[in-house]
C-alpha positions in Angstrom: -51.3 -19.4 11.6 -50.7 -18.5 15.0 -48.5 -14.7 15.1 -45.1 -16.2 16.1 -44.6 -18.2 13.3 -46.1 -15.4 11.3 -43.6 -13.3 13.1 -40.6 -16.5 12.4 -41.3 -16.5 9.0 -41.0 -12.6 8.5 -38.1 -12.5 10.8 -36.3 -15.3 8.6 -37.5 -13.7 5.1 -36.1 -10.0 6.3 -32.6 -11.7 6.9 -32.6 -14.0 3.9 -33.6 -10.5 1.9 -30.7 -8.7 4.0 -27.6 -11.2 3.6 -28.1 -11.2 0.1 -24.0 -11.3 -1.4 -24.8 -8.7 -4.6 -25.3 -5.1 -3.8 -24.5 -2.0 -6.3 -21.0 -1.2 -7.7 -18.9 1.0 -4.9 -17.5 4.0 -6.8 -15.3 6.1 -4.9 -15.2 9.1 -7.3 -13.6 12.9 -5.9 -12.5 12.5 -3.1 -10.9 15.4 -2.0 -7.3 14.9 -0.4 -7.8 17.1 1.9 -4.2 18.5 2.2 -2.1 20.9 0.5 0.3 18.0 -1.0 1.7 17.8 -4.4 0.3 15.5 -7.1 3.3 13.2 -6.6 2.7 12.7 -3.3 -0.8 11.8 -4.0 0.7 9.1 -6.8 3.2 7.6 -3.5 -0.2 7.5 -1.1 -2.6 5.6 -3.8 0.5 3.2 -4.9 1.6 2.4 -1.1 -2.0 1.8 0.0 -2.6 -0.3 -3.0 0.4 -2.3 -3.0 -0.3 -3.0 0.6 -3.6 -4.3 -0.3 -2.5 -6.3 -3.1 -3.7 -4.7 -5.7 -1.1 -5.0 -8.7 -0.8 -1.1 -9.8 0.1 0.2 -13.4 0.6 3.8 -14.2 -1.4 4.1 -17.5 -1.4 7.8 -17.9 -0.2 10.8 -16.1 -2.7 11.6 -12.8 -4.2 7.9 -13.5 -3.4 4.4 -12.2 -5.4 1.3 -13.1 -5.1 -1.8 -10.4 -5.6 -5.7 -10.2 -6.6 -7.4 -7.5 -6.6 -11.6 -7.8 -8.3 -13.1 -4.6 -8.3 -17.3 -5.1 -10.2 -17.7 -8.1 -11.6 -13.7 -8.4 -10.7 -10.6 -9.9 -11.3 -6.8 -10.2 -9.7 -4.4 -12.0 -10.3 -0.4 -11.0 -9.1 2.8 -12.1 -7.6 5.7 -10.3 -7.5 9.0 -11.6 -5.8 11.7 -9.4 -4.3 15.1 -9.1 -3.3 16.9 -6.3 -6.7 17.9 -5.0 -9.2 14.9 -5.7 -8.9 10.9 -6.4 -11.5 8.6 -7.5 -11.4 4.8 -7.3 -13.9 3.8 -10.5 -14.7 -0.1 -11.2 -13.2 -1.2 -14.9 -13.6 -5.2 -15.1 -14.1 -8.2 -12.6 -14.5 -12.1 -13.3 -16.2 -14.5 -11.1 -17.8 -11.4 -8.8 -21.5 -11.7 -10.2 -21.1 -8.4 -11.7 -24.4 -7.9 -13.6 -26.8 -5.0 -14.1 -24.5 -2.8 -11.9 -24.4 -4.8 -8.8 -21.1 -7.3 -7.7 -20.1 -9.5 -5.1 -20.3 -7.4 -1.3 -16.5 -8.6 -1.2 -15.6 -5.9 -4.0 -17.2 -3.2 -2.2 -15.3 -4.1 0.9 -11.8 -4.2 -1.0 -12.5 -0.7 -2.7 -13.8 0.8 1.0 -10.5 -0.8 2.7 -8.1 1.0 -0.3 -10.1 3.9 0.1 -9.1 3.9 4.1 -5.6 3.1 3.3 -5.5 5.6 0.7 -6.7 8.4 3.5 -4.3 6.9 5.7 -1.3 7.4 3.8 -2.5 11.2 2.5 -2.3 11.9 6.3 0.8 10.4 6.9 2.8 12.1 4.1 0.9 15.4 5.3 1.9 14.7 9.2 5.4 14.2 7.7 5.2 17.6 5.9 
């Protein structure tokens, strides 16, 4: 085999290996707030980000939120715990994500990053505010 198509075919095997759609199971877990806020102005930051997102939130608890997100024919469900100094965004249940073995679908790991931005975002707003 002459070394470019050796080098081809490793080429194409390293990105077939690479774009693969399952990775682990994004946890966000204590992240600190980072401001001197109040733990009900945590609760207003992690309810506007997720509304935003579309993630359908519930209080189930004081200082914790779980949150439903339906995207076409998927769906994830996440838990937020939170007090004034720390938040966590922690996987519950999905359907149709390939959740298995503690990997899921990239596309879950990219909606939990993008709260967790928003969720940042909106901490620094309501501390700018202050």
């Amino acid at each position: 085999m002459s070394p470019f198509k050796l080098f081809s075919s490793l080429l194409l095997a390293l990105l077939l290996v690479g774009c693969g759609r399952v990775q682990p199971v994004m946890n966000v877990e204590d992240t600190p707030v980072g401001y001197n806020l109040q733990s009900k102005q945590v609760k207003m930051a992690i309810m506007q980000a997720a509304t935003n997102r579309g993630w359908v939130v519930e209080e189930v608890s004081p200082g914790e939120f779980n949150a439903k997100l339906h995207v076409r024919s998927h769906y994830a469900e996440i838990r937020i715990p939170f007090n004034s100094k720390f938040y966590s965004i922690l996987y519950l249940n999905s359907d149709n994500l390939r959740a298995e073995d503690g990997k899921i679908h990239r596309n879950y790991n990219r909606w939990v990053n993008n709260l967790n931005v928003d969720i940042k975002r909106q901490l620094s707003l309501i501390a700018a505010a202050q």
